[in-house]
ROLO-692751 format. One record per residue (C-alpha): residue number from 1; x, z, y; residue in one letter. Coordinates in Angstrom, 1 decimal, always signed. Layout:
REM residues N
+------+--------+--------+--------+------+
: roro :   east :     up :  north : tiro :
+------+--------+--------+--------+------+
:  NUM :      X :      Z :      Y :    A :
...
+------+--------+--------+--------+------+
//
This chain:
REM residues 343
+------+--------+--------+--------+------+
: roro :   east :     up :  north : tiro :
+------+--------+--------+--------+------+
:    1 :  +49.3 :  +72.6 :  +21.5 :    X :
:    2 :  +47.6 :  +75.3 :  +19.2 :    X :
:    3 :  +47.1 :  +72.7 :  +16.7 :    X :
:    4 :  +50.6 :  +71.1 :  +16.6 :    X :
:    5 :  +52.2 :  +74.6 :  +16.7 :    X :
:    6 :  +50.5 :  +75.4 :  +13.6 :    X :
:    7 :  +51.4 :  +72.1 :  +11.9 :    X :
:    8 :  +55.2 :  +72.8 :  +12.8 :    X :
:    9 :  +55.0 :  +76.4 :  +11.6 :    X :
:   10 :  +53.4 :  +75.1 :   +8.3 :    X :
:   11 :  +56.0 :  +72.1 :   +7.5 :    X :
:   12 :  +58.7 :  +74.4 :   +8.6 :    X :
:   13 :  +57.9 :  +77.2 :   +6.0 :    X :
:   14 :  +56.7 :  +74.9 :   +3.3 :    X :
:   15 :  +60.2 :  +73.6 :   +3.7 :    X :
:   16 :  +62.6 :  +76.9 :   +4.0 :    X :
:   17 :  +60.6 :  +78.6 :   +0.8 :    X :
:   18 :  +61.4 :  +74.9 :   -1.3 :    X :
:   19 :  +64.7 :  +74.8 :   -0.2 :    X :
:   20 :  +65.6 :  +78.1 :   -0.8 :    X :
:   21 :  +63.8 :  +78.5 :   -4.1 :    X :
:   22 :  +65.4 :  +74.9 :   -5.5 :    X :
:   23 :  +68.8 :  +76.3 :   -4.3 :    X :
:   24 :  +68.2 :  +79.5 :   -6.1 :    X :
:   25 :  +67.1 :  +77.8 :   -9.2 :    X :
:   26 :  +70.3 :  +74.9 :   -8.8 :    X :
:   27 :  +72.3 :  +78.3 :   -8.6 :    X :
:   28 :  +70.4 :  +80.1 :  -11.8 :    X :
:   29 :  +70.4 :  +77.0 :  -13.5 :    X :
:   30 :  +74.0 :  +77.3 :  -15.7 :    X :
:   31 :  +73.3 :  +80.8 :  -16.9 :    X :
:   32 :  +69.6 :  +79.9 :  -17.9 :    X :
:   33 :  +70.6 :  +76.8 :  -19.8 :    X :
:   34 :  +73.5 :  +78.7 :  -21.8 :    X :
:   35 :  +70.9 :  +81.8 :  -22.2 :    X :
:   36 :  +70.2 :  +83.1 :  -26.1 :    X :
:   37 :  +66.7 :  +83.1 :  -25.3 :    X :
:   38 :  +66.6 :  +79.4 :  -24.2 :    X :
:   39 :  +68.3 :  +78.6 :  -27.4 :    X :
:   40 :  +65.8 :  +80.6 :  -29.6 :    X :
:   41 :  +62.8 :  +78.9 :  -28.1 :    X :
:   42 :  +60.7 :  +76.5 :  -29.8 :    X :
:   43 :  +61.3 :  +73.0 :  -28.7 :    X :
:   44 :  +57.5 :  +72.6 :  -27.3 :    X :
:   45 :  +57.9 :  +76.1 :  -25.4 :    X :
:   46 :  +61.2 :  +74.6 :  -24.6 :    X :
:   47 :  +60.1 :  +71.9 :  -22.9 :    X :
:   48 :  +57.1 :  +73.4 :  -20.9 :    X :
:   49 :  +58.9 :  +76.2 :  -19.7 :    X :
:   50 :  +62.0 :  +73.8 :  -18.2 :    X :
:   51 :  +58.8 :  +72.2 :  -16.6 :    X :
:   52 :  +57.6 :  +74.8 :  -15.1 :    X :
:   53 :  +61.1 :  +76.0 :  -13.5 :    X :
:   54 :  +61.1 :  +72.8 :  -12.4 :    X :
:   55 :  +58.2 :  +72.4 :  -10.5 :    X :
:   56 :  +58.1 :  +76.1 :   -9.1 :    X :
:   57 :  +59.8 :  +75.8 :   -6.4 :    X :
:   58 :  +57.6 :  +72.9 :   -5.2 :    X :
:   59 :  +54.4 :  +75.0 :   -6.4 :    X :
:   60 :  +55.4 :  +78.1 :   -5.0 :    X :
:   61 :  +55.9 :  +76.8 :   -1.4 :    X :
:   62 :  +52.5 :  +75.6 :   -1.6 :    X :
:   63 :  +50.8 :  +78.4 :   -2.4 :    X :
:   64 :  +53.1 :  +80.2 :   +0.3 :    X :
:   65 :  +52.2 :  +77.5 :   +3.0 :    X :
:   66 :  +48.7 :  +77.0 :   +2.2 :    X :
:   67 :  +47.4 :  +80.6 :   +1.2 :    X :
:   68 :  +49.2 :  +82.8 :   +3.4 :    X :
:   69 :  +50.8 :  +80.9 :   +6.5 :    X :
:   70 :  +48.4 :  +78.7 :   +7.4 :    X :
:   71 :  +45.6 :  +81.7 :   +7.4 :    X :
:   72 :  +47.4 :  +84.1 :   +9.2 :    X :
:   73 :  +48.5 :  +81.3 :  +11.9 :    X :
:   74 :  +44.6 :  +80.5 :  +12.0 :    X :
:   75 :  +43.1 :  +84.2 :  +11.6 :    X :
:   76 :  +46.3 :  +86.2 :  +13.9 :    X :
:   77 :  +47.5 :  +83.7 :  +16.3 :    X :
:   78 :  +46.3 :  +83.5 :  +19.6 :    X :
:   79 :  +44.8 :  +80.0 :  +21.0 :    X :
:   80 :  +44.4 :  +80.9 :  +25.0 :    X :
:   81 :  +48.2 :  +81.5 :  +24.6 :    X :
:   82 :  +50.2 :  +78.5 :  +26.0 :    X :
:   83 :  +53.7 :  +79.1 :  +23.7 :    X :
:   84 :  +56.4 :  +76.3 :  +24.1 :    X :
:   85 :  +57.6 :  +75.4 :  +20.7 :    X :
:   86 :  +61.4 :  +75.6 :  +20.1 :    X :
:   87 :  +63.3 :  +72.9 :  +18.5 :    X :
:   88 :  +63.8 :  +75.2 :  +15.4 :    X :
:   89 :  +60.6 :  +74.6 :  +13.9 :    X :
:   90 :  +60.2 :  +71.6 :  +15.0 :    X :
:   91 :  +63.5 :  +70.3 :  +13.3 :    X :
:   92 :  +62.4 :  +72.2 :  +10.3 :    X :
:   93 :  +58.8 :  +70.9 :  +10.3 :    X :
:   94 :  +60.5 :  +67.3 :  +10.5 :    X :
:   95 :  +61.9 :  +68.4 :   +7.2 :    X :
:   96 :  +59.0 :  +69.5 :   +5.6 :    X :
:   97 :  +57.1 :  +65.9 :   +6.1 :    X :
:   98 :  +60.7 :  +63.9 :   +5.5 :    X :
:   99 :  +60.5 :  +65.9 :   +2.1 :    X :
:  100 :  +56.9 :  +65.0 :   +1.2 :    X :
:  101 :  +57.1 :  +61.3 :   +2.6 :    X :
:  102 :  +60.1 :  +60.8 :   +0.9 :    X :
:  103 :  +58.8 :  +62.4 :   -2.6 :    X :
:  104 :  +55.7 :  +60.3 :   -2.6 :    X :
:  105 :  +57.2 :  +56.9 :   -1.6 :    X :
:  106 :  +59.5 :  +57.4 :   -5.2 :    X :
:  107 :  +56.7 :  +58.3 :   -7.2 :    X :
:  108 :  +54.7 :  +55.4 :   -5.9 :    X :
:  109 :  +58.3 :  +53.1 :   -6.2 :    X :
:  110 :  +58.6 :  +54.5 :  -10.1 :    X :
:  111 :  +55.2 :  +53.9 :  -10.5 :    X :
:  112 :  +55.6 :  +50.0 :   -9.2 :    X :
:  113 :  +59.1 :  +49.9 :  -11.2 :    X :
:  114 :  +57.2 :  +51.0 :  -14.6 :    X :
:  115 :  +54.1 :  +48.5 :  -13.8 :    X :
:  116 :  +56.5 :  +45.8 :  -13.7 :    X :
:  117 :  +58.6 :  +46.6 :  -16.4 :    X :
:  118 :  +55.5 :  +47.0 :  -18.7 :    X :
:  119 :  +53.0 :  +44.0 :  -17.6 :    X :
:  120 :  +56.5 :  +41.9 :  -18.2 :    X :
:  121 :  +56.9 :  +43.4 :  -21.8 :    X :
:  122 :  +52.8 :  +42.9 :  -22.8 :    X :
:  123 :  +53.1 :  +39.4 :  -21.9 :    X :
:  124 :  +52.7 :  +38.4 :  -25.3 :    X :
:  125 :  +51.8 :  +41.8 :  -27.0 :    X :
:  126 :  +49.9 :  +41.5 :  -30.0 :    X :
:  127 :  +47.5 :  +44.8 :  -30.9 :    X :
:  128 :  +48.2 :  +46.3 :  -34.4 :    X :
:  129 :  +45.4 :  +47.9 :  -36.9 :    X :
:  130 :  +45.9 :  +51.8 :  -36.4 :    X :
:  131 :  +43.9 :  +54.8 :  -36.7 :    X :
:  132 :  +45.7 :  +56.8 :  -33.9 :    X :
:  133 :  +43.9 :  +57.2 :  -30.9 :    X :
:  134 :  +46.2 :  +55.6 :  -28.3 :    X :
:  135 :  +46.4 :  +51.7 :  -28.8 :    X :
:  136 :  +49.6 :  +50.2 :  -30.3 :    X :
:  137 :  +50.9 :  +46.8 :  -29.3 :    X :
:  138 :  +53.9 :  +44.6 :  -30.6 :    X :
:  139 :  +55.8 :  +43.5 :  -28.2 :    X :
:  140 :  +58.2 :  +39.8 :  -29.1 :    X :
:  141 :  +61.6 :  +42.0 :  -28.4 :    X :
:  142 :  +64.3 :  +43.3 :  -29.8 :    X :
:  143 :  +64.6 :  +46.5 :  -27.4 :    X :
:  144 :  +63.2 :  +49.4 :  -26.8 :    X :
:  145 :  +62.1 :  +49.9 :  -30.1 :    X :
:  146 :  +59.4 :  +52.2 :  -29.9 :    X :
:  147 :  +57.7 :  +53.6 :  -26.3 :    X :
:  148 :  +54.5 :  +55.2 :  -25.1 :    X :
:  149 :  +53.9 :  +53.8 :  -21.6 :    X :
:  150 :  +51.2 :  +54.6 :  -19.2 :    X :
:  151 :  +49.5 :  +57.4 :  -18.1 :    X :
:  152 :  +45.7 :  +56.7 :  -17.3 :    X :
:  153 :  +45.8 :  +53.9 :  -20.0 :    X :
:  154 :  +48.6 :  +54.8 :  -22.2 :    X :
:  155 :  +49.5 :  +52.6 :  -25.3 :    X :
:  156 :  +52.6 :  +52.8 :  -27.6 :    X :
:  157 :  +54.6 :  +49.3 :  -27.7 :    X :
:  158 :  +56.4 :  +48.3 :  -30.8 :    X :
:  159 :  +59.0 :  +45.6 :  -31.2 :    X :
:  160 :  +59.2 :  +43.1 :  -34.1 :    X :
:  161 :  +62.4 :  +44.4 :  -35.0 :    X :
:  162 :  +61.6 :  +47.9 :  -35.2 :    X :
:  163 :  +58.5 :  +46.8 :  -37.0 :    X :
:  164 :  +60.7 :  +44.7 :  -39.5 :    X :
:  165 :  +63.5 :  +47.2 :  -40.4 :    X :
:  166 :  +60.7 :  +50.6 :  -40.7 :    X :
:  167 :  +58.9 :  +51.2 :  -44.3 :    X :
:  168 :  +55.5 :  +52.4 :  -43.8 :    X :
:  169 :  +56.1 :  +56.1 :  -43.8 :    X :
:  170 :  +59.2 :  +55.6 :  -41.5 :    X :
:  171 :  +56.8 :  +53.9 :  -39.2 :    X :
:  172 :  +53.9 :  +56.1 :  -39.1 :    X :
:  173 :  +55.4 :  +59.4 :  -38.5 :    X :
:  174 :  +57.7 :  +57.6 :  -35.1 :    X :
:  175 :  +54.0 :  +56.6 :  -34.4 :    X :
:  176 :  +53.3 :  +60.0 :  -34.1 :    X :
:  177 :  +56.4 :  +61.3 :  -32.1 :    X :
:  178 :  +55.0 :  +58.7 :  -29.3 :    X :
:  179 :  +51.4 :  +59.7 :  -29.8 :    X :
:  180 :  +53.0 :  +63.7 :  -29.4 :    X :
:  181 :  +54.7 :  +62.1 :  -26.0 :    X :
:  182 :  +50.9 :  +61.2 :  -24.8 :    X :
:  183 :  +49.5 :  +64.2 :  -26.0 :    X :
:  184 :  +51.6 :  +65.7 :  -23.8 :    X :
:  185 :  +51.5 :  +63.6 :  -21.1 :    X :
:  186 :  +54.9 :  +63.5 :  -21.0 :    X :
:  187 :  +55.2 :  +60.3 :  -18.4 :    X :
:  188 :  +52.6 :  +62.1 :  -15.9 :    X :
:  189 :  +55.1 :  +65.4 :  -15.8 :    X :
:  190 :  +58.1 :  +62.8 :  -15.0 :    X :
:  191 :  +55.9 :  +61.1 :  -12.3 :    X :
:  192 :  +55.7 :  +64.6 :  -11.0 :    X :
:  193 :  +59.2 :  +65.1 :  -10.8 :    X :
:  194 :  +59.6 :  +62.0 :   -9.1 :    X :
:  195 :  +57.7 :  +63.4 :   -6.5 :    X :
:  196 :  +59.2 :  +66.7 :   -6.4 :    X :
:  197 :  +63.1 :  +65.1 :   -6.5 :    X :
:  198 :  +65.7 :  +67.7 :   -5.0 :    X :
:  199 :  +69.6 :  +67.3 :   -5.3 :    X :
:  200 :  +71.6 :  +69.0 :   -7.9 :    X :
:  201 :  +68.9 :  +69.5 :  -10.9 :    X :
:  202 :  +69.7 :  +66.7 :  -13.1 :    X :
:  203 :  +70.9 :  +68.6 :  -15.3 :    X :
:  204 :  +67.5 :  +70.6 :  -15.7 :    X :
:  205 :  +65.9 :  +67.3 :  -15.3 :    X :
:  206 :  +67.6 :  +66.0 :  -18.3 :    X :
:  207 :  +67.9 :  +69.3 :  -20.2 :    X :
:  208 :  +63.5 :  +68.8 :  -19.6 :    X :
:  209 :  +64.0 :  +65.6 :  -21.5 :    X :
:  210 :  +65.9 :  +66.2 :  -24.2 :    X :
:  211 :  +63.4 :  +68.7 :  -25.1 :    X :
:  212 :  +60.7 :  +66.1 :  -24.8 :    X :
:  213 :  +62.3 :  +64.6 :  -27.4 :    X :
:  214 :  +62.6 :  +67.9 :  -29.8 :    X :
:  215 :  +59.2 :  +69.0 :  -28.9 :    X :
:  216 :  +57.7 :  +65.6 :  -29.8 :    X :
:  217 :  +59.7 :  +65.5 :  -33.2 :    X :
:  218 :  +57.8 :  +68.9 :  -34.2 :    X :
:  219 :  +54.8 :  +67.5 :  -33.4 :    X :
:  220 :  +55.2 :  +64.7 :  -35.6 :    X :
:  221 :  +55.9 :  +66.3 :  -39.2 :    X :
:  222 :  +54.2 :  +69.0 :  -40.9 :    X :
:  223 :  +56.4 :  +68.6 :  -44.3 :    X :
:  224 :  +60.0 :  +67.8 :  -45.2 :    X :
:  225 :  +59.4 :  +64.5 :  -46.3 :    X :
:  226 :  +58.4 :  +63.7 :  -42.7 :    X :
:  227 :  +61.0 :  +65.2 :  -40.9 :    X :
:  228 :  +63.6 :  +62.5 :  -43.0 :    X :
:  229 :  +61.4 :  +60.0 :  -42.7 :    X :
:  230 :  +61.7 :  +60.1 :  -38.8 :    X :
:  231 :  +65.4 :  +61.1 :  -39.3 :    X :
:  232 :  +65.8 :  +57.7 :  -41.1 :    X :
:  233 :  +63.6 :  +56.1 :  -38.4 :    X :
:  234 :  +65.8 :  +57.9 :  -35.9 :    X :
:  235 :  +69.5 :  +56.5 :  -37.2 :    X :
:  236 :  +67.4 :  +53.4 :  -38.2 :    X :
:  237 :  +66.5 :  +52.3 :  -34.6 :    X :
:  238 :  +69.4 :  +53.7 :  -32.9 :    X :
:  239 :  +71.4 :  +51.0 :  -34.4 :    X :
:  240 :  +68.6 :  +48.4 :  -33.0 :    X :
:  241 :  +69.3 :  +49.5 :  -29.8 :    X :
:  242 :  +73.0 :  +49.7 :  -29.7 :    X :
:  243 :  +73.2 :  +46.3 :  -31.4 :    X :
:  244 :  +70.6 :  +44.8 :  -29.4 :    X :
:  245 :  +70.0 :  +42.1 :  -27.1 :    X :
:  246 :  +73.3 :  +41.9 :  -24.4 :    X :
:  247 :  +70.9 :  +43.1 :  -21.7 :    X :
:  248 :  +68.3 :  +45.1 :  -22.1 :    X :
:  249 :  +66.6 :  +47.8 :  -19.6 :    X :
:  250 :  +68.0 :  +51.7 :  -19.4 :    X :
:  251 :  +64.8 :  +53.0 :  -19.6 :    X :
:  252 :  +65.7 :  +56.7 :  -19.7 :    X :
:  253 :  +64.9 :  +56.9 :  -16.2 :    X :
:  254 :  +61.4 :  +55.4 :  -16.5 :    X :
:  255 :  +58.2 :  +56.8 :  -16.0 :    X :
:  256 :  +57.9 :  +56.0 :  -19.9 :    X :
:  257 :  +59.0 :  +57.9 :  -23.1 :    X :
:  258 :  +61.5 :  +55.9 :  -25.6 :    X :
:  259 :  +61.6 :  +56.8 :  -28.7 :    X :
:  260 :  +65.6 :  +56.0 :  -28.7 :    X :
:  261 :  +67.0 :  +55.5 :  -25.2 :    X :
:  262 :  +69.0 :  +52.3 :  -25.1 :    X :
:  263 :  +72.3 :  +51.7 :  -24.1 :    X :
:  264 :  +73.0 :  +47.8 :  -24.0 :    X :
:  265 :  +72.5 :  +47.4 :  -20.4 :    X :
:  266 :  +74.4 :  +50.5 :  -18.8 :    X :
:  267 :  +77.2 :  +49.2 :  -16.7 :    X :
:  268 :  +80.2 :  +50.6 :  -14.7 :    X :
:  269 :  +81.3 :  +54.2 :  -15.0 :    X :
:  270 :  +78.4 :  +55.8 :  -16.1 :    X :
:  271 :  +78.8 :  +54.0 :  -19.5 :    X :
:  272 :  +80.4 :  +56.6 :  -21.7 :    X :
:  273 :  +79.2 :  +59.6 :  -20.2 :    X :
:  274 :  +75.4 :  +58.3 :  -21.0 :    X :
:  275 :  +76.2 :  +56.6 :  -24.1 :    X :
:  276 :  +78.0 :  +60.0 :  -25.8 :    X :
:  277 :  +74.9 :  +61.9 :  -24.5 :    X :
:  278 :  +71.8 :  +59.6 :  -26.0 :    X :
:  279 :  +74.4 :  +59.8 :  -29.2 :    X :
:  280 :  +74.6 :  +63.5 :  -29.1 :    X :
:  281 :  +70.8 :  +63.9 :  -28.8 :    X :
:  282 :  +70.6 :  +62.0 :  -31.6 :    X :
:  283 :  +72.7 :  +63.7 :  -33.9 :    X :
:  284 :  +71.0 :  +67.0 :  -32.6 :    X :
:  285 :  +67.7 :  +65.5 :  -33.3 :    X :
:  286 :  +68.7 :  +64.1 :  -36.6 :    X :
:  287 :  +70.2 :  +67.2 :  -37.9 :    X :
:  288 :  +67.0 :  +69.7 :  -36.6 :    X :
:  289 :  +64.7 :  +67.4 :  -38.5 :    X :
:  290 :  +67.1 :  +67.1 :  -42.1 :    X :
:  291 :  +67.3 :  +71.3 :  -42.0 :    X :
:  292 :  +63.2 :  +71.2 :  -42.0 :    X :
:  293 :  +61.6 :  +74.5 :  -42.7 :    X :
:  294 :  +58.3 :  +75.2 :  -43.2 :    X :
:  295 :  +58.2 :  +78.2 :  -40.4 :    X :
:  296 :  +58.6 :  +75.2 :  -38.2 :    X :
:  297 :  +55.9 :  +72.8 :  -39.1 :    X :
:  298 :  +53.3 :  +71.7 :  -36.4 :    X :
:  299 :  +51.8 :  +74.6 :  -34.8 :    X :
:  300 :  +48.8 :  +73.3 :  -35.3 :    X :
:  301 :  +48.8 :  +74.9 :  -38.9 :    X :
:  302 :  +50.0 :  +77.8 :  -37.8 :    X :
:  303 :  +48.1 :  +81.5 :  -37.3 :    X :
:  304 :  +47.3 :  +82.2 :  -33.6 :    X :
:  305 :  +49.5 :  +84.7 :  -32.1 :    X :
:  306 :  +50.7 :  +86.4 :  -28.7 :    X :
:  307 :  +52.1 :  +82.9 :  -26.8 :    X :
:  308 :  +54.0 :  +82.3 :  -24.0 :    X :
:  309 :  +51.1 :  +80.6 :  -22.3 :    X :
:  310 :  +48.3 :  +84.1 :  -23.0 :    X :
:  311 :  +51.7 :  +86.1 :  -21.2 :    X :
:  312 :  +52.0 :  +83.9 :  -18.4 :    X :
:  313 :  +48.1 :  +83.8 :  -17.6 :    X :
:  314 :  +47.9 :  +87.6 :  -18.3 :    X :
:  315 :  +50.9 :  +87.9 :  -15.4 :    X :
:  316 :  +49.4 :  +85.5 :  -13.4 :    X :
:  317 :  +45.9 :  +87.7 :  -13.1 :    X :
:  318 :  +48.2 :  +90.6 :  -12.6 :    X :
:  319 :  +49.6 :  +89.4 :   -9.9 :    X :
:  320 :  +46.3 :  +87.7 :   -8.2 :    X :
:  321 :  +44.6 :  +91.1 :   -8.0 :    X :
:  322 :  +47.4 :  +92.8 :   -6.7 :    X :
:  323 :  +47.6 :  +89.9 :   -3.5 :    X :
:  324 :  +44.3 :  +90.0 :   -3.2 :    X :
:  325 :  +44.2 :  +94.0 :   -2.9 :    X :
:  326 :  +47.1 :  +93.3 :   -0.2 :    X :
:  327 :  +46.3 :  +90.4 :   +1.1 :    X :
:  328 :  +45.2 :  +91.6 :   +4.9 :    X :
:  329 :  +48.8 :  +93.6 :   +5.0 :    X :
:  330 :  +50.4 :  +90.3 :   +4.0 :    X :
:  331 :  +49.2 :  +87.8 :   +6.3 :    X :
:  332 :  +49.9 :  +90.2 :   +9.2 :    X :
:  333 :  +54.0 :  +90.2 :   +7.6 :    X :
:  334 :  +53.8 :  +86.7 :   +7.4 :    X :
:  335 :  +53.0 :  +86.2 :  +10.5 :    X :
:  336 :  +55.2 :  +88.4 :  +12.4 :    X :
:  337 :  +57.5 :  +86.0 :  +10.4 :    X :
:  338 :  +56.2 :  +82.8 :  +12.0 :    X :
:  339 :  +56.3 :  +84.2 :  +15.0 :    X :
:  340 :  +60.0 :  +84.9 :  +15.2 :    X :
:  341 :  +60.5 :  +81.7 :  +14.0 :    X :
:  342 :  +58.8 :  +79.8 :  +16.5 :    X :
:  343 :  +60.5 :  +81.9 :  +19.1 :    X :
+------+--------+--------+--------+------+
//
């Protein structure tokens, strides 16, 4: 009884401190997206800090569950005491594992989806001469263009017809924005929020991945002759994929990074909405990399400074010392919490 108490307790507040925390960040989300401060961001910055909005909710409920309610369940509550357990936690423990069952079996089903989708496009893949350190292959098809797929083995597929329409230059630096995707690991985040799926953040989601795209074009140029080389590659294969083959796969959704998302095969009502919106990121994309400045080449070049990451790991010590200073107080709060709950 001790044991399956403390299981209940667990799943129960694993499950409250998500929910809330995703339903505070659903709330937050149309005043963070519209913020000045979003807007003046780097792309890469961007990007990793939609990420990590994303996924705190998830990553604060473990640490809540795991270093705090579990302990003071194990260190405070009694085990000689025979408590019946109220259909409260219970229900809400049931939540908690219907939550993770549920985000694991879509990871493992996007997983299987994006195996099958890429062992069908290899069938005939043919492996190109290149000096970047993921392995290209061209695929015999017309669309998707350009893709990085994988995440242990990860390999950049190119079509013939991309191939045939790109000069050199045009071809090397889109290399380079799917090379930035891997660098990234940019299908390994969106396996993670696959497993970490909550209604109503679609719009972060796909605010996430539009800055994927951004945060992969700065990676790929460091001069202006780049940037309007992959703005020609851009327009360039856009029109591949909207005059394409009559079906091909949306793979916008995939656990795999496009360099233009494809429209051919979207059907029914979602049709224009999607269409105007891989069009506008286009044209956004298109019109950052033709006003190229030299403040925004690759970072790489650039002087270190004060970065978002040093402040967040500077907070982050912060506030470790000051839990662990407090940390007896707080497990004796927390549970005085669990216990109302379970009664």
């Amino acid at each position: 009884m001790f044991a399956a108490r403390g299981i209940a307790v667990s799943c129960s507040v694993f499950f409250l401190v998500y929910a809330v925390l995703s339903l505070a960040l659903c709330w937050m989300w149309r005043g963070i997206s519209t913020s000045s401060y979003m807007r003046k961001l780097p792309a890469r910055h961007c990007a990793d800090l939609l990420f990590a909005l994303r996924l705190f909710p998830f990553a604060a409920a473990i640490v809540v569950t795991a270093a705090f309610t579990v302990p003071s369940f194990l260190l405070l509550e009694p085990r000689t005491i025979e408590e019946p357990l109220s259909g409260l936690p219970l229900a809400l423990g049931l939540c908690g594992i219907g939550l993770a069952m549920f985000g694991a079996a879509n990871a493992v089903a996007a997983l299987i989806r994006a195996s099958r989708i890429i062992t069908q496009w290899m069938s005939r893949a043919k492996a190109i001469q290149s000096p970047l350190p993921v392995p290209v292959l061209r695929i015999a098809r017309f669309a998707p263009a350009l893709t990085a797929a994988g995440i242990l083995r990860p390999r950049v597929l190119l079509s013939d017809a991309a191939q045939s329409v790109l000069s050199e230059n045009e071809l090397r630096t889109a290399l380079q924005h799917e090379v930035a995707h891997v660098r990234r690991r940019d299908n390994l985040k969106k396996l993670l929020l696959r497993f970490v799926a909550f209604p109503r953040m679609k719009g972060l989601e796909t605010a996430w991945l539009e800055s994927t795209e951004m945060a992969a074009d700065h990676a790929a140029v460091s001069s202006l002759s780049e940037a309007l080389d992959l703005a020609a590659t851009l327009i360039k294969l856009s029109k591949i994929n909207s005059s394409g083959e009559r079906r091909t796969e949306d793979i916008s959704g995939e656990l795999m990074t496009a360099f233009v998302h494809g429209s051919a095969a979207l059907i029914g009502a979602r049709v224009e909405r999607l269409v105007h919106g891989s069009a506008a990121l286009i044209g956004a994309r298109v019109e950052r990399l033709i006003h190229w400045r030299e403040e925004h080449s690759n970072p790489r070049e650039k002087s270190s400074r004060w970065s978002g990451a040093e402040a967040a790991l500077a907070m982050a010590i912060t506030m470790t010392v000051t839990v662990a200073i407090t940390y007896s107080h707080l497990l004796a709060q927390v549970h005085t919490a669990t216990e109302w709950l379970i009664r």
